[in-house]
LUMMI-258996 format. One record per residue (C-alpha): residue in three letters; residue number from 1; x, y, z. Coordinates in Angstrom, 3 decimals, padded with zeros to 6 digits. Layout:
<pts>
PT  code  pos         u         v         w
PT   ALA  NUM         X         Y         Z
...
</pts>
This chain:
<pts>
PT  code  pos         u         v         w
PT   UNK    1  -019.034  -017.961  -023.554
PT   UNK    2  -019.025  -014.393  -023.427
PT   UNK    3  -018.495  -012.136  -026.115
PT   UNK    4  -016.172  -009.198  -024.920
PT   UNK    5  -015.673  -005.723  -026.734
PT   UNK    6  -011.711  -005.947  -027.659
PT   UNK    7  -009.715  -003.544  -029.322
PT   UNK    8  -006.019  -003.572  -031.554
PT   UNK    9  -003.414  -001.461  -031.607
PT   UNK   10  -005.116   000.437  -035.085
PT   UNK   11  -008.335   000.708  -033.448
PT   UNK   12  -007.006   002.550  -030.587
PT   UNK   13  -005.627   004.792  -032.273
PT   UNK   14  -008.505   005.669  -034.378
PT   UNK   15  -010.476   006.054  -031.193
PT   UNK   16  -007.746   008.557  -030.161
PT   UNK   17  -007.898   010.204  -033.071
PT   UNK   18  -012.087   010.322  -033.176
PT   UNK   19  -011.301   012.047  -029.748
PT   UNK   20  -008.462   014.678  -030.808
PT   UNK   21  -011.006   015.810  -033.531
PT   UNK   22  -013.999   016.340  -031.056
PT   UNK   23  -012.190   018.157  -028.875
PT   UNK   24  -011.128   020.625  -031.756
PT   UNK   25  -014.677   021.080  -031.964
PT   UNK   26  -014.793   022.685  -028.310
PT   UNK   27  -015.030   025.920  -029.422
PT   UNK   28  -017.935   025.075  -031.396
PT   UNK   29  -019.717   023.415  -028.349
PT   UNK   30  -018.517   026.879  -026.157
PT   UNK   31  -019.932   029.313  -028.145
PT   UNK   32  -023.156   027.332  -028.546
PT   UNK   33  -023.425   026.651  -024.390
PT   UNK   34  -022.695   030.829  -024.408
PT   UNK   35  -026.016   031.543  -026.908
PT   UNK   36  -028.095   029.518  -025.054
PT   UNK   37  -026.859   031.878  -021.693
PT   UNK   38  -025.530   028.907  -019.525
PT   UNK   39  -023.764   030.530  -016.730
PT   UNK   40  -020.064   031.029  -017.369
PT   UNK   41  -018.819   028.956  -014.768
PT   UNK   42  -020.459   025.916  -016.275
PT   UNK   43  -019.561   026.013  -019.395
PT   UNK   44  -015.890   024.564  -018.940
PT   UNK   45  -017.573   021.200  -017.258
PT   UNK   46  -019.862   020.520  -020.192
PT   UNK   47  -017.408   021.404  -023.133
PT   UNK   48  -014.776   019.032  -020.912
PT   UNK   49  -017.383   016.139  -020.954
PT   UNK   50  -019.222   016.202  -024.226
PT   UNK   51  -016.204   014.985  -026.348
PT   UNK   52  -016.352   012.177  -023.750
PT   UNK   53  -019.891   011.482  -023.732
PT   UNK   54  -020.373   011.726  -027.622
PT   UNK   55  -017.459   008.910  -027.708
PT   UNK   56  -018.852   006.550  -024.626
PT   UNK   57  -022.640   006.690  -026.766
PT   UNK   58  -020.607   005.756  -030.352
PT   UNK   59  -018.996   002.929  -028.603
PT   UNK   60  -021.808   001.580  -026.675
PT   UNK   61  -024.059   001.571  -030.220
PT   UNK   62  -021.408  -000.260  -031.746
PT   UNK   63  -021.017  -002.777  -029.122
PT   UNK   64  -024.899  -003.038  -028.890
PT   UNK   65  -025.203  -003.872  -032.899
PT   UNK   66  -022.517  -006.662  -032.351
PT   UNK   67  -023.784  -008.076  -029.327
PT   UNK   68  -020.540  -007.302  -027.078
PT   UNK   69  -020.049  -006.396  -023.891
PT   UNK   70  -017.500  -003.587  -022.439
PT   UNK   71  -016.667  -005.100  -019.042
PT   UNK   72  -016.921  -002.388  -016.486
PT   UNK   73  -016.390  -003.896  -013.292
PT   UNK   74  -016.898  -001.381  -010.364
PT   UNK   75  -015.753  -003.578  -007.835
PT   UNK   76  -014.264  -002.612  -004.440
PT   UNK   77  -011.225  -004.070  -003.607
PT   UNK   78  -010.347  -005.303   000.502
PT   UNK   79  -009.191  -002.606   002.281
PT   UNK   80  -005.685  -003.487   002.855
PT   UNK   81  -005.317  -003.399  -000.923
PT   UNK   82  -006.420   000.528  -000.952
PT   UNK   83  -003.662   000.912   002.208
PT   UNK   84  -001.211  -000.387  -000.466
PT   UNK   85  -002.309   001.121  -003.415
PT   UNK   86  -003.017   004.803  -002.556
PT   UNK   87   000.859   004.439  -000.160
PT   UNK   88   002.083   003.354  -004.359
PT   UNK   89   000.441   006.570  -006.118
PT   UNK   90   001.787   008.802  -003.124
PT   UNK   91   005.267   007.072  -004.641
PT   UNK   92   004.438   007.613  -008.247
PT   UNK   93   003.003   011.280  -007.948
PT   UNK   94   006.718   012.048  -006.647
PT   UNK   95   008.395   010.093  -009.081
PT   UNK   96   006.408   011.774  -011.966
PT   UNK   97   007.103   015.073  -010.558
PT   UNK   98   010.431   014.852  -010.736
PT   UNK   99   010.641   013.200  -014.375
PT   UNK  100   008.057   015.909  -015.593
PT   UNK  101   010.893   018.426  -014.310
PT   UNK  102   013.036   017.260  -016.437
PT   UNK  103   011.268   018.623  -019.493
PT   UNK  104   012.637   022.046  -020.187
PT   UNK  105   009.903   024.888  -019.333
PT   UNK  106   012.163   027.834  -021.331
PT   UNK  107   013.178   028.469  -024.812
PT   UNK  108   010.977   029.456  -027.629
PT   UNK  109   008.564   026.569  -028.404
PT   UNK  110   008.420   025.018  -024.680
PT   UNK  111   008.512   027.829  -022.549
PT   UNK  112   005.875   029.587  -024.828
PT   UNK  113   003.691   026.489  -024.759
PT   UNK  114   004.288   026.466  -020.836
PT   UNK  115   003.333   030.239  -020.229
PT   UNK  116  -000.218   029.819  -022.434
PT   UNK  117  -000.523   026.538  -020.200
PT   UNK  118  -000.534   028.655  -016.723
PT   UNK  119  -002.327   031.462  -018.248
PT   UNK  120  -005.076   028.849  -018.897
PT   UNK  121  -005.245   027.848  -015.168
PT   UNK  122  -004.918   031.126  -013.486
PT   UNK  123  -007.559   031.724  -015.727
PT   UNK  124  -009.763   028.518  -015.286
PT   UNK  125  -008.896   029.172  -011.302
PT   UNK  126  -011.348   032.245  -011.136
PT   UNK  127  -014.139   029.467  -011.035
PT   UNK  128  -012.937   027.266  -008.419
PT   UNK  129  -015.947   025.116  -008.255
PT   UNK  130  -016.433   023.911  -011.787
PT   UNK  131  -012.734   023.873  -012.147
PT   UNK  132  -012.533   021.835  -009.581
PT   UNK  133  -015.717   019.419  -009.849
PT   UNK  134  -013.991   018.761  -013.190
PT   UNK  135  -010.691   017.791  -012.459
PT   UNK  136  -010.748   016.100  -009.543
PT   UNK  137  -014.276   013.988  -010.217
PT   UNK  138  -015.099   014.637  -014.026
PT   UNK  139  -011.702   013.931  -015.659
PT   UNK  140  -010.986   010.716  -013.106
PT   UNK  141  -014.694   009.143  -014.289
PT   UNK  142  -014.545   009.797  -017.860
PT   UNK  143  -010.575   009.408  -018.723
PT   UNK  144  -010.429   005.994  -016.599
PT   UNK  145  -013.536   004.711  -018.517
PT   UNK  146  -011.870   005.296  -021.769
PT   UNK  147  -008.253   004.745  -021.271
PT   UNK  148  -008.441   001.747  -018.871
PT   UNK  149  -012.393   000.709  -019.386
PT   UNK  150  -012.294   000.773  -022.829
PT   UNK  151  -009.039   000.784  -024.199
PT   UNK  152  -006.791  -001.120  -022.168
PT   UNK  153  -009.638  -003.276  -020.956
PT   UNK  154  -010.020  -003.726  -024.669
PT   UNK  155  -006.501  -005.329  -025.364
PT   UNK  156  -006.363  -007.235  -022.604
PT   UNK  157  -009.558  -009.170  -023.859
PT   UNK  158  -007.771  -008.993  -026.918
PT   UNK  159  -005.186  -011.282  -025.627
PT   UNK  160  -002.231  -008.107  -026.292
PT   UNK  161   000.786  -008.690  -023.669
PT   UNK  162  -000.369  -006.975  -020.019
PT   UNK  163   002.697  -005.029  -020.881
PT   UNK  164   002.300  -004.021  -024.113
PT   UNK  165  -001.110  -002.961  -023.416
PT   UNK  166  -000.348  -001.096  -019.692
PT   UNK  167   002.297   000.841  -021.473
PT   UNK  168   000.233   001.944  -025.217
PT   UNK  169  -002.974   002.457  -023.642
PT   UNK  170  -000.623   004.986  -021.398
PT   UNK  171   001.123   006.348  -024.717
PT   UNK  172  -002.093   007.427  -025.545
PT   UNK  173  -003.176   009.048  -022.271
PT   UNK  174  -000.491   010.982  -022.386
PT   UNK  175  -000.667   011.964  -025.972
PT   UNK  176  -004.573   013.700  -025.428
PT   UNK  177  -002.898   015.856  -022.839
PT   UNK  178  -001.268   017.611  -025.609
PT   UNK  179   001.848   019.309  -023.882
PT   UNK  180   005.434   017.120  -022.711
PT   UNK  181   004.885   017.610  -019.194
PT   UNK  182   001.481   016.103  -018.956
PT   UNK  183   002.676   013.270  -021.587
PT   UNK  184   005.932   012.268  -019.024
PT   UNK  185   002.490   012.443  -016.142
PT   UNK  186   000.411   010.500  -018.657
PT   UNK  187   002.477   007.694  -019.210
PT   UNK  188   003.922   007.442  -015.326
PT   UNK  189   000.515   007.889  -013.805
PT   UNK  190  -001.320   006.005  -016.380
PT   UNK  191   001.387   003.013  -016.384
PT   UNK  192   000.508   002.657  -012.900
PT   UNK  193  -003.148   002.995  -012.926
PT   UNK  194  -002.934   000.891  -015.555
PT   UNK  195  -001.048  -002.178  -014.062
PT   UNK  196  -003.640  -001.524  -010.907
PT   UNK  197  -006.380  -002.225  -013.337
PT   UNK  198  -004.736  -005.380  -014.468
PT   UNK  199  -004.407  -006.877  -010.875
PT   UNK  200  -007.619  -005.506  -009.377
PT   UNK  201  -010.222  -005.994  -012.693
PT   UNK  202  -011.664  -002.569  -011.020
PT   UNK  203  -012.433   000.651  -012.916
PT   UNK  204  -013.381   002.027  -009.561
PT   UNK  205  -010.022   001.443  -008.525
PT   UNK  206  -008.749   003.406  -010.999
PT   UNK  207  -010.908   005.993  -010.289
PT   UNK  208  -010.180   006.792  -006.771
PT   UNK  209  -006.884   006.717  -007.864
PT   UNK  210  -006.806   009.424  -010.428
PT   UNK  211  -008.956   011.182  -008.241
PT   UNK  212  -006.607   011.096  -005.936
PT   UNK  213  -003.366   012.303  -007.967
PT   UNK  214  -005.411   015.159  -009.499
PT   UNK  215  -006.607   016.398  -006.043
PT   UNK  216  -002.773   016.191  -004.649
PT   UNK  217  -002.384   018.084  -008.127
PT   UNK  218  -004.707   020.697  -007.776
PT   UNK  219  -003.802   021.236  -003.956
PT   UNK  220  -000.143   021.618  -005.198
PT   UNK  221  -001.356   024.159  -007.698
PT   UNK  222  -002.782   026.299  -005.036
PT   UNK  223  -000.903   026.241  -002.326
PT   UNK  224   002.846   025.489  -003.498
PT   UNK  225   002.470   026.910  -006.665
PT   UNK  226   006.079   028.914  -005.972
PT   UNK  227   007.570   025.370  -004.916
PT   UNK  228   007.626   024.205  -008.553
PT   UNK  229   011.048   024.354  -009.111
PT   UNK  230   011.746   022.521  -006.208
PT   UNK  231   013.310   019.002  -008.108
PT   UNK  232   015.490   021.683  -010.203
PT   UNK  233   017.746   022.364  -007.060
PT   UNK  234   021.025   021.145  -006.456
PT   UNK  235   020.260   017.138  -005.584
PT   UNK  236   020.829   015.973  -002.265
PT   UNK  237   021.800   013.477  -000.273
PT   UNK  238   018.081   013.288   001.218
PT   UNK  239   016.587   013.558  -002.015
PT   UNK  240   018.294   009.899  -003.566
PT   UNK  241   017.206   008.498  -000.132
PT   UNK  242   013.679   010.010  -000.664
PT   UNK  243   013.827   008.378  -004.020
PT   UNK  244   015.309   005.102  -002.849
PT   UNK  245   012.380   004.956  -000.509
PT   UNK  246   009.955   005.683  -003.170
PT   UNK  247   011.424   003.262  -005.367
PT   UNK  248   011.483   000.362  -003.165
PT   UNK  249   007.720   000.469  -001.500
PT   UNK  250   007.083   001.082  -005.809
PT   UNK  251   008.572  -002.051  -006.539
PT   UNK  252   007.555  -003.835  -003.299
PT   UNK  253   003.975  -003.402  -003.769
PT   UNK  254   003.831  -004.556  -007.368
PT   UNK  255   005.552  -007.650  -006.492
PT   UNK  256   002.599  -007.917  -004.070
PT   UNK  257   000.064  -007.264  -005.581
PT   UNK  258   000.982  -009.593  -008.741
PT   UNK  259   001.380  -012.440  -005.990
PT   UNK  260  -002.190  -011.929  -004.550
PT   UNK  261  -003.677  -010.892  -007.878
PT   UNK  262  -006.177  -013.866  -008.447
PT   UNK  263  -007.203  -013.267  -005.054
PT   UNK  264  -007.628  -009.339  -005.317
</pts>
């Protein structure tokens, strides 16, 4: 029988927290890539990944002294499955839009905290490439190994409720993004991934698909970047069909997929 790395509710959270605290240590890790002259536009990709990569070698030592192994299956799914799934996250990206414009973006602690957000990106944006390479392929690898890899994957071997697990290992996505808007994405986008990895077994899956919301994302960001208020206008008659559509191939497809799930 094999002996499978599983994690509890405590344990997550102190892996969480073990990331929180290396990430504080960023501008340690900047101002050390800057003295040994890395080029500028690199720097944000390494100081992104080496919180990441400090946690994936802690874990794996651990697991290695205790004989366990973290179960990262990279298996491809068929392709009517990726017709399905990738037509679902289309669905979810414009349900969590419209949630995440919900949360207020004025007043004095939210719409300061929003401004320094899009200061950051206009300011990340000069270096398209790294910024890029990084969100779109560097943040899908290492966040899915973590939060659904390790994590989730975790609980589940831990015997935790699907449910309980899909929606905490999503708490905690969302928490590391550190601002409300990206905590409404983080738990929407993550719930989702998350039940995905539960039918399908398949990090990859995961992967392509938070590849794929953050390149819808960052496409948004540059090219409809005036269009965000666009869920803050009056609500139409359209609009509750759009989301009545939304909801229903949503709902639809989970229902499928949990039918053909020990097939998948």
């Amino acid at each position: 029988m094999k002996n499978y790395f599983k994690i509890n509710y405590i344990k997550a959270i102190l892996l969480i927290i073990a990331f929180t605290a290396l990430n504080f240590f960023n501008a340690i890790f900047k101002k050390l890539l800057i003295s040994i002259n890395l080029p500028e536009n690199m720097i944000f990709s390494i100081s992104y990944t080496l919180p990441f990569i400090f946690l994936f070698v802690f874990i794996s030592h651990q697991a290695q002294k205790k004989n366990l192994i973290i179960d990262l299956s990279m298996k491809l799914s068929p392709w009517y499955i990726y017709l399905i799934i990738f037509s679902m996250m289309f669905c979810m990206i414009i349900i969590n839009e419209y949630l995440s414009s919900l949360v207020p973006r004025d007043g004095p602690i939210l719409g300061n905290m929003y401004k320094e957000i899009e200061e950051f990106l206009k300011e990340e944006i000069k270096n398209p490439i790294p910024f890029f390479s990084t969100t779109v392929l560097l943040a899908p690898i290492c966040e899915e190994v973590l939060f659904r890899g390790i994590i989730l994957n975790g609980m589940l071997k831990n015997k935790i409720h699907p449910i309980k697990a899909i929606l905490f290992s999503s708490f905690l996505f969302g928490l590391t993004h550190m601002n409300p808007w990206q905590f409404v994405g983080g738990i929407v986008i993550g719930s989702f991934i998350g039940f995905i990895y539960f039918v399908t077994s398949s990090i990859m899956n995961c992967i392509l698909l938070h590849i794929f919301n953050n390149a819808f994302a960052v496409f948004a960001m540059f090219f409809f970047i005036k269009n965000e208020d666009i869920f803050s206008q009056k609500m139409s008659l359209n609009f509750w069909l759009l989301l009545t559509i939304v909801f229903t191939i949503t709902i639809s497809g989970c229902i499928f997929l949990l039918k053909k799930r020990r097939k998948i």
